[in-house]
C-alpha positions as CSV (number, residue, x, y, z in Angstrom):
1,X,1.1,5.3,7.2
2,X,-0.4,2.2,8.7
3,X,-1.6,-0.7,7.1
4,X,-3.5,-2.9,9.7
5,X,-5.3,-5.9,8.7
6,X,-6.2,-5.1,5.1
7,X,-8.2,-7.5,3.2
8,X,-10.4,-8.4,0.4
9,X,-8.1,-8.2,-2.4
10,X,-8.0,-11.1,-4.7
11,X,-3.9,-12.7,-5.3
12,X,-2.3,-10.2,-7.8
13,X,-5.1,-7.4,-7.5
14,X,-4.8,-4.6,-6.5
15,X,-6.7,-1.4,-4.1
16,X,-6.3,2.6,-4.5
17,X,-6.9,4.0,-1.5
18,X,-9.7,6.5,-1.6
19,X,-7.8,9.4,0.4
20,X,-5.2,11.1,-1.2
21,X,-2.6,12.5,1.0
22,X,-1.6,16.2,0.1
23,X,0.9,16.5,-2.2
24,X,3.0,18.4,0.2
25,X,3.4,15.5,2.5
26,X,4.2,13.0,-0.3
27,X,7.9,12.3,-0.9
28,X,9.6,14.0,-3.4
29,X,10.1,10.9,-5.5
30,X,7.3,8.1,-6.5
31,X,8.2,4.9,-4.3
32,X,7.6,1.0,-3.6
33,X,7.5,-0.1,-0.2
34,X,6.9,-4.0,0.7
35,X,3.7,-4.7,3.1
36,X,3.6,-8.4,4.5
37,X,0.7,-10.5,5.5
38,X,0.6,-12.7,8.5
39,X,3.5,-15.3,8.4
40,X,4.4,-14.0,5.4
41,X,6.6,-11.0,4.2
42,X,6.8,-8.8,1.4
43,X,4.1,-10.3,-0.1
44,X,2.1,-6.7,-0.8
45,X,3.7,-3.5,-2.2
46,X,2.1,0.1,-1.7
47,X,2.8,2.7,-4.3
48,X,3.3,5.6,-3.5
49,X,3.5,8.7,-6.3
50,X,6.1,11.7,-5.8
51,X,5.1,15.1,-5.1
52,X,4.7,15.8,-9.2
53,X,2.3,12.8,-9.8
54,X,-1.1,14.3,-11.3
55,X,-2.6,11.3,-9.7
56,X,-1.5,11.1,-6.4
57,X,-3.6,8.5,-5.5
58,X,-1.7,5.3,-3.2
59,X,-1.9,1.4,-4.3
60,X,-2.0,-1.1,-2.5
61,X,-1.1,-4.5,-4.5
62,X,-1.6,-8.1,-3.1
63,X,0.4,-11.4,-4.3
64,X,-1.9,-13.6,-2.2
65,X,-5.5,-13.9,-1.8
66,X,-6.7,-11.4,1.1
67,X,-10.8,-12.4,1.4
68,X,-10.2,-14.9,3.9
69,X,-9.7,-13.5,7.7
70,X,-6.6,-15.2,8.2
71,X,-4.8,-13.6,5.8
72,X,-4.7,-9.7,5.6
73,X,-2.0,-7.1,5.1
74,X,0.2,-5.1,7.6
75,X,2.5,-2.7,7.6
76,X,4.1,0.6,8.2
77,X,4.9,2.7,5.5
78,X,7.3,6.2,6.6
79,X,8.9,8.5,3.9
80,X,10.4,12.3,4.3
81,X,8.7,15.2,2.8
């Protein structure tokens, strides 16, 4: 998964992505993985649920304020299924 120049999360919100990803290609366990923003890193997690979530629906969560242009979220996100 790619995570390219997300914005318009406020500093500690948070975004569900509206896609959910079959549950056959989610991982078997539900996971963290760190995002950064521009000159920044690890300042965003995504969430991502395990094959047995109900709710398999992915989070993105911001520490910084991502309305501005100059600072959005990037990252790639890879897990085994």
């Amino acid at each position: 998964m790619v995570v390219d120049g997300l914005g318009g999360i406020g500093a500690g919100g948070s975004w569900a992505i509206p896609e959910k990803i079959p549950s056959k290609f989610l991982p078997d366990g539900n996971a963290y993985a760190a995002l950064c923003h521009r000159q920044a890193d690890h300042q965003a997690q995504i969430w991502v649920p395990g094959k047995e979530v109900k709710d398999s629906v992915l989070i993105i969560y911001s520490m910084i304020d991502t309305t501005d242009s100059s600072a959005r979220i990037f990252g790639i996100v890879s897990w085994v299924y």
